[in-house]
Rosetta silent file (secondary structure, phi, psi, omega in degrees, C-alpha in Angstrom):
SEQUENCE: XXXXXXXXXXXXXXXXXXXXXXXXXXXXXXXXXXXXXXXXXXXXXXXXXXXXXXXXXXXXXXXXXXXXXXXXXXXXXXXXXXXXXXXXXXXXXXXXXXXXXXXXXXXXXXXXXXXXXXXXXXXXXXXXXXXXXXXXXXXXXXXXXXXXXXXXXXXXXXXXXXXXXXXXXXXXXXXXXXXXXXXXXXXXXXXXXXXXXXXXXXXXXXXXXXXXXXXXXXXXXXXXXXXXXXXXXXXXXXXXXXXXXXXXXXXXXXXXXXXXXXXXX
SCORE:     score description
SCORE:     0.000 S_00000001
   1 L     0.000  167.032  179.672  -93.294 -146.057  174.677 S_00000001
   2 L   -60.921  135.891 -178.044  -94.645 -142.627  173.968 S_00000001
   3 L   -97.113 -174.367  173.190  -98.367 -142.560  174.535 S_00000001
   4 L   111.070   -5.720  178.080 -101.166 -140.557  173.042 S_00000001
   5 L    76.881  176.124 -175.632 -102.276 -142.673  170.099 S_00000001
   6 H   -61.082  -32.788 -176.193 -101.708 -142.156  166.408 S_00000001
   7 H   -65.281  -16.859 -177.604 -103.038 -138.615  166.392 S_00000001
   8 H   -92.960    5.355 -173.390 -100.126 -137.409  168.490 S_00000001
   9 L   -60.970  -40.538 -176.355  -97.396 -138.534  166.109 S_00000001
  10 L  -110.139   16.324 -171.303  -96.796 -135.090  164.627 S_00000001
  11 L   -77.446  -18.303 -174.094  -98.157 -132.935  167.434 S_00000001
  12 L   -68.303  -45.669 -179.520  -94.798 -131.963  168.935 S_00000001
  13 L  -163.832  165.465  177.256  -93.649 -129.625  166.179 S_00000001
  14 L  -117.257  107.228  178.564  -93.882 -129.011  162.453 S_00000001
  15 L   -65.395  134.548 -171.571  -90.556 -129.140  160.602 S_00000001
  16 L  -115.346  -15.915  178.468  -90.461 -126.351  158.027 S_00000001
  17 L  -111.257  165.561  178.125  -87.099 -126.696  156.231 S_00000001
  18 H   -57.092  -43.658 -178.297  -85.595 -129.534  154.199 S_00000001
  19 H   -65.034  -39.624  179.557  -83.077 -130.169  156.968 S_00000001
  20 H   -67.886  -40.504  178.115  -85.785 -130.229  159.649 S_00000001
  21 H   -63.883  -40.961  179.810  -87.980 -132.597  157.647 S_00000001
  22 H   -65.723  -40.651  177.354  -84.990 -134.893  157.076 S_00000001
  23 H   -63.766  -40.843  176.928  -84.132 -134.846  160.794 S_00000001
  24 H   -59.745  -46.077  179.907  -87.767 -135.667  161.586 S_00000001
  25 H   -63.406  -42.308 -179.185  -87.662 -138.618  159.167 S_00000001
  26 H   -62.328  -37.804  178.244  -84.385 -139.928  160.577 S_00000001
  27 H   -66.183  -46.626  178.698  -85.813 -139.933  164.087 S_00000001
  28 H   -61.932  -43.356 -179.247  -88.998 -141.753  163.051 S_00000001
  29 H   -60.742  -44.553 -179.903  -86.947 -144.183  160.964 S_00000001
  30 H   -61.488  -40.022  178.853  -84.619 -144.985  163.877 S_00000001
  31 H   -62.840  -44.369 -177.865  -87.612 -145.698  166.122 S_00000001
  32 H   -69.493  -35.446  177.293  -89.208 -148.054  163.608 S_00000001
  33 H   -64.900  -38.889  176.225  -85.903 -149.860  162.984 S_00000001
  34 H   -58.792  -44.350 -178.296  -85.627 -150.426  166.752 S_00000001
  35 H   -60.760  -35.631 -173.434  -89.102 -151.981  166.767 S_00000001
  36 H   -93.544   -4.362 -178.815  -88.172 -154.359  163.955 S_00000001
  37 L  -129.240  -84.896 -174.160  -84.682 -155.284  165.210 S_00000001
  38 L   -66.522  -31.408 -179.572  -83.440 -154.661  168.748 S_00000001
  39 L  -104.072   22.190 -170.497  -86.968 -154.426  170.245 S_00000001
  40 H   -61.821  -32.621  179.003  -88.478 -157.108  167.986 S_00000001
  41 H   -62.654  -47.473  179.519  -89.582 -159.327  170.913 S_00000001
  42 H   -65.035  -43.174  179.916  -91.626 -156.512  172.467 S_00000001
  43 H   -61.448  -44.133  179.523  -92.971 -155.448  169.065 S_00000001
  44 H   -58.120  -45.351 -177.339  -94.040 -159.016  168.250 S_00000001
  45 H   -67.192  -36.029 -178.685  -95.947 -159.333  171.518 S_00000001
  46 H   -70.967  -25.672 -178.708  -97.722 -155.988  171.095 S_00000001
  47 L   -86.584   59.259 -178.190  -98.999 -156.909  167.630 S_00000001
  48 L   -72.570  120.637 -179.202 -101.608 -159.302  168.986 S_00000001
  49 L   -62.095  -16.867  179.644 -103.930 -160.459  166.169 S_00000001
  50 L   -75.575  -14.528 -179.167 -106.790 -160.579  168.697 S_00000001
  51 L   -87.493  174.178 -179.158 -106.689 -156.773  168.963 S_00000001
  52 L   -74.279 -175.194  177.430 -108.184 -154.241  166.563 S_00000001
  53 L   -52.054  116.315  178.572 -106.412 -152.599  163.600 S_00000001
  54 L  -112.852  152.408  177.863 -102.991 -151.615  164.881 S_00000001
  55 E  -124.944  153.836  171.616 -100.324 -149.379  163.327 S_00000001
  56 E  -100.575  118.419  178.898  -96.589 -148.997  163.903 S_00000001
  57 E  -106.954  141.157  170.596  -95.679 -145.365  164.547 S_00000001
  58 E  -110.798  142.335 -179.102  -92.203 -143.862  164.620 S_00000001
  59 L  -111.556  153.405  176.894  -91.541 -140.660  166.556 S_00000001
  60 L   -57.670  -22.659 -179.340  -88.966 -137.897  165.929 S_00000001
  61 L   -81.174    8.800  179.816  -87.549 -138.798  169.354 S_00000001
  62 L    70.503   23.255  174.633  -86.411 -142.203  167.947 S_00000001
  63 L  -105.380  166.204  178.625  -89.133 -144.023  169.889 S_00000001
  64 E  -132.476  163.519  179.911  -91.825 -146.306  168.479 S_00000001
  65 E  -154.428  138.097  169.670  -95.375 -147.217  169.367 S_00000001
  66 E  -101.621  122.360 -174.947  -97.976 -149.784  168.346 S_00000001
  67 E  -155.762  169.916  174.267 -101.385 -148.172  168.598 S_00000001
  68 L   -70.690  154.455  179.098 -104.800 -147.699  167.056 S_00000001
  69 L   -68.688  164.240  178.563 -105.028 -145.171  164.211 S_00000001
  70 L   -63.210  147.048 -177.419 -106.115 -141.596  164.831 S_00000001
  71 L   -83.399  -31.019 -176.510 -109.859 -141.114  165.171 S_00000001
  72 L   -71.638  149.318  179.273 -110.115 -137.771  163.407 S_00000001
  73 L  -129.336  123.670   -7.155 -110.724 -137.705  159.638 S_00000001
  74 L   -74.484  157.194 -179.813 -108.592 -136.621  157.943 S_00000001
  75 L   -71.131  166.988  179.711 -105.769 -137.268  160.423 S_00000001
  76 L   -62.520  -41.516  177.011 -103.110 -134.688  161.231 S_00000001
  77 L  -124.769  163.206  171.612 -100.495 -136.712  159.355 S_00000001
  78 L   -54.598  144.549 -178.509 -100.705 -139.589  156.865 S_00000001
  79 L   -94.460  145.717  174.606 -101.425 -142.837  158.706 S_00000001
  80 L   -67.639  175.769  178.605  -99.203 -145.953  158.588 S_00000001
  81 L   -60.175  134.509  179.325 -100.546 -149.250  157.223 S_00000001
  82 L   -84.368  149.371  169.562 -103.544 -150.504  159.206 S_00000001
  83 L    72.981   27.484  179.136 -103.866 -153.998  160.640 S_00000001
  84 H   -60.125  -26.199 -178.328 -100.237 -155.115  160.653 S_00000001
  85 H   -70.411  -27.141 -177.032 -101.150 -157.332  163.616 S_00000001
  86 H   -65.479  -28.476 -177.552 -103.657 -159.387  161.631 S_00000001
  87 H   -89.943   -3.078 -171.195 -100.891 -160.855  159.442 S_00000001
  88 L   -57.227  -46.342 -176.375  -98.571 -161.674  162.335 S_00000001
  89 L   -97.072    5.012 -178.959  -99.451 -165.361  162.706 S_00000001
  90 L   -95.749   -1.710 -179.272 -100.393 -165.924  159.060 S_00000001
  91 L  -151.135  167.833  178.642  -96.852 -165.876  157.700 S_00000001
  92 L   -62.722  146.529 -174.103  -93.278 -166.573  158.771 S_00000001
  93 H   -57.801  -43.867 -178.146  -91.968 -163.967  161.198 S_00000001
  94 H   -63.671  -36.497  177.351  -89.150 -162.751  158.946 S_00000001
  95 H   -68.914  -37.606  178.729  -91.594 -162.292  156.051 S_00000001
  96 H   -66.438  -44.749  177.987  -94.020 -160.461  158.312 S_00000001
  97 H   -62.088  -38.012  177.418  -91.290 -158.133  159.596 S_00000001
  98 H   -64.481  -38.451  178.648  -90.200 -157.470  156.015 S_00000001
  99 H   -64.645  -44.953  177.086  -93.766 -156.596  155.073 S_00000001
 100 H   -62.978  -37.186  178.839  -94.083 -154.165  157.978 S_00000001
 101 H   -61.896  -43.418  179.887  -90.705 -152.680  156.987 S_00000001
 102 H   -61.551  -47.025  178.447  -91.906 -151.995  153.426 S_00000001
 103 H   -63.872  -33.680  178.479  -95.055 -150.263  154.697 S_00000001
 104 H   -66.747  -40.820  176.625  -92.936 -148.296  157.179 S_00000001
 105 H   -60.143  -43.904 -179.450  -90.692 -147.023  154.376 S_00000001
 106 H   -62.873  -39.366 -179.748  -93.771 -145.894  152.432 S_00000001
 107 H   -65.998  -42.066  179.450  -95.128 -144.104  155.491 S_00000001
 108 H   -58.483  -43.872  177.974  -91.863 -142.221  156.100 S_00000001
 109 H   -63.852  -41.473 -179.369  -91.908 -140.905  152.547 S_00000001
 110 H   -61.821  -44.333 -179.506  -95.557 -139.953  152.856 S_00000001
 111 H   -66.262  -44.603 -178.178  -94.951 -137.974  156.063 S_00000001
 112 H   -61.084  -44.053 -176.920  -91.830 -136.243  154.703 S_00000001
 113 H   -81.606  -17.265  169.283  -93.540 -135.110  151.518 S_00000001
 114 H   -64.693  -48.755  176.220  -96.673 -134.139  153.414 S_00000001
 115 H   -59.076  -42.434 -179.189  -94.519 -131.664  155.321 S_00000001
 116 H   -59.747  -43.636  178.807  -92.894 -130.619  152.059 S_00000001
 117 H   -68.743  -42.359 -176.930  -96.252 -129.844  150.460 S_00000001
 118 H   -61.756  -36.205 -176.926  -97.653 -128.176  153.546 S_00000001
 119 L  -106.924   20.982  167.334  -94.762 -125.753  153.790 S_00000001
 120 L    69.195   37.815  175.907  -94.398 -125.090  150.082 S_00000001
 121 L   -62.753  135.348  177.141  -91.224 -126.905  149.100 S_00000001
 122 L   -87.663 -177.214 -175.898  -90.431 -126.158  145.471 S_00000001
 123 H   -57.455  -42.243 -178.044  -89.100 -128.656  142.920 S_00000001
 124 H   -66.528  -40.606  178.995  -85.475 -128.124  143.964 S_00000001
 125 H   -66.053  -41.498  179.500  -86.281 -128.587  147.673 S_00000001
 126 H   -63.671  -40.136  179.240  -88.283 -131.737  147.004 S_00000001
 127 H   -66.320  -41.357  179.018  -85.461 -133.168  144.939 S_00000001
 128 H   -63.854  -42.307  178.410  -82.906 -132.304  147.634 S_00000001
 129 H   -62.089  -46.009 -178.912  -85.094 -133.884  150.310 S_00000001
 130 H   -63.247  -42.250  179.964  -85.549 -137.071  148.290 S_00000001
 131 H   -61.975  -38.883  178.109  -81.813 -137.322  147.575 S_00000001
 132 H   -65.079  -42.921  178.969  -81.041 -136.969  151.296 S_00000001
 133 H   -65.086  -41.589 -174.947  -83.588 -139.670  152.117 S_00000001
 134 H   -69.008  -17.507  176.765  -82.347 -141.919  149.336 S_00000001
 135 L   -74.002  -20.640  177.757  -78.810 -141.877  150.738 S_00000001
 136 L   -84.182  143.601  170.370  -80.114 -143.777  153.780 S_00000001
 137 L   -63.142  145.869  176.164  -80.728 -147.520  153.519 S_00000001
 138 L   -70.181  160.766  176.122  -84.442 -148.262  153.619 S_00000001
 139 H   -59.926  -39.572  178.799  -85.933 -149.887  156.700 S_00000001
 140 H   -58.692  -42.941 -178.947  -86.580 -152.953  154.518 S_00000001
 141 H   -66.495  -37.070  179.329  -82.886 -153.117  153.565 S_00000001
 142 H   -68.092  -46.696 -175.860  -81.824 -152.834  157.207 S_00000001
 143 H   -65.906  -39.969 -177.022  -84.310 -155.442  158.465 S_00000001
 144 H   -88.546  -10.725 -177.115  -83.576 -157.986  155.720 S_00000001
 145 L    79.356   10.086 -177.461  -79.832 -157.378  155.575 S_00000001
 146 H   -62.058  -42.787 -178.028  -80.093 -156.519  151.867 S_00000001
 147 H   -63.077  -42.733  178.484  -77.964 -153.379  152.205 S_00000001
 148 H   -62.440  -40.070 -178.767  -75.231 -155.333  154.027 S_00000001
 149 H   -65.793  -38.848  178.637  -75.324 -158.059  151.367 S_00000001
 150 H   -61.343  -43.453  179.170  -74.926 -155.504  148.581 S_00000001
 151 H   -65.170  -42.396 -178.723  -71.838 -154.083  150.253 S_00000001
 152 H   -63.443  -44.555 -179.980  -70.460 -157.576  150.890 S_00000001
 153 H   -63.069  -39.864 -177.901  -71.006 -158.677  147.282 S_00000001
 154 H   -67.973  -39.434 -177.045  -69.361 -155.513  145.969 S_00000001
 155 H   -77.844  -24.654 -175.722  -66.311 -155.815  148.198 S_00000001
 156 H   -69.174  -18.385  179.072  -65.846 -159.551  147.593 S_00000001
 157 L   -65.311  -40.822 -177.861  -64.811 -158.897  143.991 S_00000001
 158 L  -102.185  -14.525 -177.632  -61.599 -157.222  145.103 S_00000001
 159 L  -141.102  111.078 -175.015  -61.227 -158.726  148.550 S_00000001
 160 L   -82.378   -9.409  178.777  -62.026 -162.374  149.243 S_00000001
 161 L   -79.450  136.035 -178.675  -61.547 -162.042  152.987 S_00000001
 162 L   -87.639 -178.945  178.536  -64.811 -161.697  154.867 S_00000001
 163 L   -62.903  -17.262 -178.531  -65.584 -159.582  157.926 S_00000001
 164 L   -73.656  -23.349 -175.775  -64.445 -162.549  160.015 S_00000001
 165 L  -120.000   88.011  179.542  -60.794 -162.169  158.971 S_00000001
 166 L   -87.644  146.343 -178.390  -59.557 -158.643  159.539 S_00000001
 167 L   -92.415  -20.339 -177.131  -55.979 -157.730  158.767 S_00000001
 168 L   -93.255  161.710 -171.571  -55.574 -154.852  161.220 S_00000001
 169 L   -83.282    3.787  175.733  -54.983 -155.301  164.925 S_00000001
 170 L   -85.030  -16.482  176.959  -58.089 -153.361  165.974 S_00000001
 171 E   -89.600  113.895 -178.728  -60.295 -156.274  164.917 S_00000001
 172 E   -88.459  124.377 -175.510  -60.223 -158.805  167.727 S_00000001
 173 L  -141.570  173.553 -178.566  -60.728 -162.308  166.402 S_00000001
 174 L   -71.672  132.755  176.396  -60.090 -165.934  167.245 S_00000001
 175 L  -101.249  150.243  179.346  -56.442 -166.975  167.074 S_00000001
 176 L   -56.392  130.478  177.067  -55.369 -170.570  166.277 S_00000001
 177 L    80.131    2.704 -178.365  -55.307 -172.639  169.459 S_00000001
 178 L  -107.034  173.783  177.035  -56.938 -169.946  171.556 S_00000001
 179 L   -68.677  146.444  175.303  -60.374 -169.568  173.125 S_00000001
 180 L   -57.702  146.556 -177.783  -63.111 -168.346  170.730 S_00000001
 181 L  -138.507  133.594  176.921  -63.536 -164.592  170.835 S_00000001
 182 L   -60.972  148.077 -179.100  -66.374 -162.374  169.652 S_00000001
 183 L   -90.404  126.681  175.543  -65.495 -160.119  166.727 S_00000001
 184 E  -152.261  162.549  179.644  -65.528 -156.416  167.375 S_00000001
 185 E  -118.013  125.455  178.465  -63.837 -153.217  166.303 S_00000001
 186 L   -82.319  156.002  175.494  -62.493 -150.784  168.849 S_00000001
 187 L   -65.000  143.971 -176.977  -62.668 -147.020  168.382 S_00000001
 188 L   -73.258  155.576  176.213  -59.517 -145.645  166.774 S_00000001
 189 L  -103.537  101.970 -172.244  -56.901 -143.686  168.711 S_00000001
 190 L   -66.623  -19.284 -176.439  -56.315 -140.503  166.680 S_00000001
 191 L   -89.558    4.850 -179.015  -53.111 -139.557  168.525 S_00000001
 192 L  -103.061  106.122 -175.965  -51.285 -142.719  167.480 S_00000001
 193 H   -62.985  -33.281 -178.378  -49.411 -142.035  164.237 S_00000001
 194 H   -67.247  -25.098 -177.933  -48.683 -145.715  163.686 S_00000001
 195 H   -83.393  -11.619 -172.071  -52.408 -146.465  163.676 S_00000001
 196 H   -58.859  -44.636  179.335  -53.208 -143.868  161.003 S_00000001
 197 H   -63.429  -38.071  178.978  -52.616 -146.198  158.087 S_00000001
 198 H   -67.210  -36.444  178.479  -54.655 -148.898  159.760 S_00000001
 199 H   -61.175  -41.754  179.857  -57.493 -146.446  160.373 S_00000001
 200 H   -64.831  -41.360  177.595  -57.607 -145.651  156.659 S_00000001
 201 H   -62.742  -41.482 -179.702  -57.684 -149.360  155.797 S_00000001
 202 H   -61.990  -44.178  178.019  -60.409 -149.845  158.375 S_00000001
 203 H   -62.660  -41.498 -179.244  -62.483 -147.016  156.902 S_00000001
 204 H   -63.420  -43.215 -175.347  -62.003 -148.420  153.391 S_00000001
 205 H   -73.531  -35.146 -174.006  -63.054 -151.913  154.426 S_00000001
 206 H  -111.267    3.852 -172.316  -65.996 -150.901  156.605 S_00000001
 207 L   -55.110  -32.475 -179.476  -66.918 -147.527  155.124 S_00000001
 208 L  -106.429    8.903  175.891  -70.169 -148.845  153.669 S_00000001
 209 L   -70.363  138.042 -176.833  -70.918 -151.325  156.472 S_00000001
 210 E  -114.297  141.003  177.175  -74.262 -150.545  158.066 S_00000001
 211 L   -66.257  130.132 -179.014  -75.342 -151.048  161.649 S_00000001
 212 L   -69.286  -12.383  179.459  -77.931 -153.812  161.809 S_00000001
 213 L   -98.339  -53.371 -174.969  -79.887 -151.870  164.422 S_00000001
 214 L  -101.583  -13.930  177.618  -79.928 -148.219  163.355 S_00000001
 215 L    81.431    2.709 -179.203  -78.801 -148.556  159.711 S_00000001
 216 L   -81.963  160.821 -177.322  -76.134 -145.863  160.003 S_00000001
 217 E   -73.308  163.502  176.523  -72.687 -146.204  158.407 S_00000001
 218 L   -70.079  145.321  172.753  -69.502 -147.431  160.067 S_00000001
 219 L  -139.580  136.562 -173.761  -67.196 -144.851  161.695 S_00000001
 220 L   -70.551  -13.597 -179.299  -63.747 -145.677  163.039 S_00000001
 221 L   -92.880   11.827  179.926  -64.293 -143.600  166.178 S_00000001
 222 L  -122.633  150.378  178.421  -67.112 -145.861  167.361 S_00000001
 223 L   -82.933  130.829 -178.793  -67.089 -149.313  168.936 S_00000001
 224 E  -125.593  152.319  175.978  -68.663 -152.045  166.774 S_00000001
 225 E  -138.770  146.755 -176.668  -69.427 -155.725  167.359 S_00000001
 226 E  -108.104  134.886  175.870  -70.343 -158.500  164.903 S_00000001
 227 L   -75.436  128.631 -178.827  -73.052 -161.120  165.439 S_00000001
 228 L   -75.994   -9.647 -179.047  -71.562 -164.588  165.053 S_00000001
 229 L   -94.330  -58.763 -177.492  -74.879 -165.961  163.799 S_00000001
 230 L   -95.433   -8.175  177.472  -76.093 -163.516  161.109 S_00000001
 231 L    64.891   21.274  173.078  -72.694 -161.772  160.662 S_00000001
 232 L   -85.314  148.731  177.273  -74.238 -158.303  160.848 S_00000001
 233 E   -98.299  147.049 -178.474  -72.242 -155.518  162.511 S_00000001
 234 E  -135.443  144.313  166.376  -73.760 -153.292  165.213 S_00000001
 235 E   -60.813  135.119  176.683  -72.808 -150.129  167.044 S_00000001
 236 L   -55.280  -39.484 -177.087  -72.011 -151.236  170.594 S_00000001
 237 L   -67.290  -28.939 -178.248  -74.321 -148.504  171.915 S_00000001
 238 L   -72.608  -29.368 -178.647  -77.234 -149.798  169.788 S_00000001
 239 L  -113.383   12.379  174.131  -77.088 -153.286  171.309 S_00000001
 240 L    59.466   44.463  175.144  -75.875 -152.149  174.750 S_00000001
 241 L  -118.097  124.299  178.451  -72.469 -153.855  174.537 S_00000001
 242 L   -93.453  159.667  176.730  -69.421 -152.046  175.904 S_00000001
 243 H   -55.420  -39.853 -178.760  -65.797 -152.697  174.836 S_00000001
 244 H   -65.647  -39.735  179.839  -65.055 -154.122  178.288 S_00000001
 245 H   -69.000  -37.957 -177.694  -68.004 -156.510  178.115 S_00000001
 246 H   -61.936  -30.687 -179.930  -67.086 -157.599  174.582 S_00000001
 247 L   -59.106  -24.903 -175.058  -63.661 -158.744  175.806 S_00000001
 248 L  -104.867    3.602 -179.805  -65.419 -161.512  177.766 S_00000001
 249 L   -92.722  123.329  179.749  -67.919 -162.614  175.095 S_00000001
 250 L   -85.839  -38.331  176.100  -66.902 -165.811  173.289 S_00000001
 251 L  -139.213  118.571 -177.645  -69.820 -165.848  170.853 S_00000001
 252 L   -95.701  130.979  174.340  -71.999 -162.782  170.375 S_00000001
 253 L  -116.544  127.374  179.107  -75.635 -163.127  169.323 S_00000001
 254 L   -69.936  165.402 -178.810  -77.546 -159.983  168.343 S_00000001
 255 H   -55.443  -39.898 -178.864  -81.047 -159.395  169.812 S_00000001
 256 H   -64.492  -45.299 -179.492  -82.786 -160.689  166.682 S_00000001
 257 H   -68.072  -33.139  176.804  -80.820 -163.943  166.601 S_00000001
 258 H   -67.598  -40.029 -178.951  -81.328 -164.424  170.325 S_00000001
 259 H   -69.873  -29.313 -177.628  -85.076 -163.890  169.945 S_00000001
 260 L   -67.156  -11.962 -179.310  -85.321 -166.348  167.047 S_00000001
 261 L   -77.368  -19.999 -177.272  -84.519 -169.172  169.438 S_00000001
 262 L   -68.770  149.350 -174.589  -87.865 -168.869  171.193 S_00000001
 263 L   -69.332  146.092  176.873  -90.490 -171.440  170.271 S_00000001
 264 L  -106.953  142.771  177.372  -93.169 -170.603  167.759 S_00000001
 265 L   -65.859    0.000    0.000  -96.766 -171.853  168.087 S_00000001
C-alpha cells in the first residue's frame, strides 16, 4: 500500500472545487471499501491489537493503508478514528468491520468539509457537495449490505422474483436437470436491436443494485457476478472475475464469504 504514514494522506494535491473535493472523496471511499471487503483478509491481519494506535486511511488513488496517526499537531488533514486495532479481537468480526465503516464514513465527511472550509465554499457549494456525497451509499451500507437490502425490499413489493431468477437471457442461471451455474450478467450488446427491450428491463431490475465491493450502481455495459452465499452482486473487475472464467464457475463465493471460512481463535 501507499507508504508515508498518516501525514501524507493529503499531501499529493489540494482539491479546490466541489467536483474536485467529491472526486477526492470517491477515491478515498473506494480505497476504504476495498480494505473492508475485497482486501478484508489483509486488513484484518494488519490491524494487530498488539501494535500501537492504528488508523485506516483512504487515498484519492483508491488505495488504503493501516498506519500510525500523523505526528504533527494539528495534522494536515482531520485524522481517522484511532485504535481500530484494539477492538479487533474484542467483538465479532462483522461488528468490528461495521464499526470501522461508520468511523470511515465520518472521516470522509470531515475531510471533504475541511477542504470546503479551507477553500471558502459558500452555503450553496456546501449543500451541493453534501448532496453529491449523499447520493453515494455509505461505506457502512456497502459493508453491511444495508443498501442492497433496501433495494431488494423495495423491489419485492412489485416483483416477487429474486436476483436468482432473471427473466432475460443475459442472466446465466441454473436450468432444471443441468449442472449448477454461477449467476452473472454479461455486458449488453448495443448493436442488437432485439436486445434493446431486454436491456431496458435489465436496467429497471438492477438500476439500483450496488456492487458489494466498490458500492457503485449497476450498468448494463459492465459484467457482473452474484455471490451464491451472500447474494451480493459485484463488478467482475472488482473481484477479478472475467466473463470467460465465470462460464466455468459452478458456485461463486465473493472474497468476504471465502475469508469467513477461516478459523477464528
Amino acid at each position: 500500500m501507499d507508504g508515508g504514514g498518516g501525514g501524507g494522506v493529503g499531501a499529493q494535491y489540494n482539491p479546490r472545487t466541489v467536483e474536485e473535493v467529491f472526486k477526492d472523496l470517491k477515491g478515498r471511499r473506494a480505497g476504504m471499501i476495498k480494505a473492508l471487503t475485497t482486501d478484508v483478509e489483509d486488513f484484518y491481519q494488519q490491524c494487530d491489537p498488539e501494535k500501537e494506535n492504528l488508523c485506516l486511511y483512504g487515498f484519492p488513488s483508491e488505495q488504503w493503508e493501516v498506519n500510525l496517526p500523523a505526528e504533527e499537531v494539528p495534522p494536515e488533514l482531520p485524522e481517522p478514528a484511532l485504535g481500530i486495532n484494539f477492538a479487533r479481537d474484542g467483538m465479532q468480526e462483522k461488528d468490528w468491520l461495521s464499526l470501522v465503516a461508520v468511523h470511515s464514513d465520518a472521516w470522509l465527511l470531515a475531510v471533504a468539509f475541511y477542504f470546503g472550509s479551507r477553500f471558502g465554499f459558500d452555503k450553496a457549494d456546501r449543500k451541493r457537495l453534501f448532496n453529491m456525497i449523499n447520493e453515494l451509499p455509505t461505506i457502512f451500507e456497502v459493508v453491511t449490505g444495508t443498501a442492497k437490502k433496501q433495494v431488494k425490499d423495495k423491489s419485492s413489493v412489485s416483483n416477487h422474483s429474486s436476483n436468482k431468477s432473471k427473466s432475460n437471457n443475459k442472466a446465466v442461471k441454473e436450468q432444471p436437470g443441468s449442472e449448477p451455474q454461477a449467476k452473472f450478467l454479461k455486458a449488453s450488446q448495443p448493436n442488437d436491436d432485439e436486445e434493446e427491450g431486454l436491456d431496458e428491463e435489465d436496467e429497471d431490475e438492477h438500476g439500483e443494485t450496488l456492487c458489494g465491493a466498490c458500492g457503485e450502481n449497476y450498468a448494463s455495459d459492465e459484467f457482473w457476478i452474484c455471490c451464491d452465499i451472500c447474494e451480493k452482486w459485484f463488478h467482475g473487475k472488482c473481484v477479478k472475475i472475467t466473463p470467460a472464467r465465470a462460464e466455468h464457475i459452478k458456485q461463486y463465493k465473493c472474497p468476504s464469504c471465502s475469508n469467513n471460512k477461516r478459523a477464528r481463535p
